[in-house]
N, C-alpha and C positions, 0 to 999 in steps of 0.2 A: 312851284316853290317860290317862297318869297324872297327878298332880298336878304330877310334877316337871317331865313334860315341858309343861303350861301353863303354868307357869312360866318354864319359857326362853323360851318362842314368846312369853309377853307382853313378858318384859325384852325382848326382840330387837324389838320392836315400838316398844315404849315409845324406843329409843335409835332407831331410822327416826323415829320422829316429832322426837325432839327432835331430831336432824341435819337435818331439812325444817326447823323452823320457826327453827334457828339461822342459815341459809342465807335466809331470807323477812329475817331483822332487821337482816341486810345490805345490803339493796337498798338501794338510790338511788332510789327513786321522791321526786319532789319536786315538792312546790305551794306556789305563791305565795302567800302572804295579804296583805289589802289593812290588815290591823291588825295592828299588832307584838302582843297581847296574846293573838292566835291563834296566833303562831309558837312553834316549840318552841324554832329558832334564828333568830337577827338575822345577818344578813348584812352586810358593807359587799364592795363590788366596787374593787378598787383599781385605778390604771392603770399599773402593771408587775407582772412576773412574780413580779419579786426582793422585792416588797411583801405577797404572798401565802402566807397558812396554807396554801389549798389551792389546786392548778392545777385548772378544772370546764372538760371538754369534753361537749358537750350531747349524747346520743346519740338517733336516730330511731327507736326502739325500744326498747318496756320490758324484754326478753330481755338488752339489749346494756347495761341500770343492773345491772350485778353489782359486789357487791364494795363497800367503803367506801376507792375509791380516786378518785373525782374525777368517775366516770362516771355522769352524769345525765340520769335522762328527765323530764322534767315533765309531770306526770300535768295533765288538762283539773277532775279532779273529789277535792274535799279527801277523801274519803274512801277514794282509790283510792292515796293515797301515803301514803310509809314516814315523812316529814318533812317539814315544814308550816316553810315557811322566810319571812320578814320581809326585804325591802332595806331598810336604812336608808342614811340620807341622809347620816350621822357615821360615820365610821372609832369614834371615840369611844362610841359607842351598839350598839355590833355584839359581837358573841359572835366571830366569826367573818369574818376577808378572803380570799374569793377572787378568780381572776383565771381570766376564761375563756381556753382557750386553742385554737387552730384543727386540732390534730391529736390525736387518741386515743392517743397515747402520749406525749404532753406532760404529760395528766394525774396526777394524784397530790401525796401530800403532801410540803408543804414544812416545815411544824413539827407535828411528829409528838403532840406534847402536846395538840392540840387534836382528834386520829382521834376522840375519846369523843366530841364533841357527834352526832355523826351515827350512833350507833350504837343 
């Protein structure tokens, strides 16, 4: 083979990995921390829809956290999730309000200015 053509096989390489690990910094995988000062984001939970940054429908499978639209697994162990999230107790103290909601296409964002904390 030539040089030019190891060339292309790496670039072609190099661009499969960066599309895999762009697609990994999507997930939703999410764990709870028991200290705000482990979170990446502070959370407050509101109690309507129309209150909420983001709609989170919980899913039972980590296959089924794609995407940074609302769809969350809550990983058992901090090192196995994308985002290490904080409940706080203040709306006032939070990064971030969502609102869980009971069906999978409920989820998704309500104010789009906040997509960045999750990414």
């Amino acid at each position: 083979m030539s040089y030019f053509s190891n060339l292309v096989i790496m670039r072609k390489l190099l661009y499969i990995f960066f599309l895999f690990s762009l697609h990994l910094s999507f997930s939703q995988k999410i764990f709870s921390v028991q200290y705000k000062s482990q979170a990446d984001v502070k959370i407050f939970v509101v109690e309507y829809k129309s209150q909420a940054d983001l709609c989170v429908y919980k899913v039972d499978y980590k296959s089924q956290a794609k995407g940074n639209e609302g769809l969350w697994y809550f990983e058992d162990y901090k090192s196995q999730a994308d985002k290490k999230i904080y409940f706080t107790e203040y709306k006032s103290n939070s990064d971030l309000t969502i609102f869980f909601v009971d069906y999978k296409s409920q989820a998704g964002w309500q104010d789009k200015s906040k997509k960045y904390l999750l990414y």
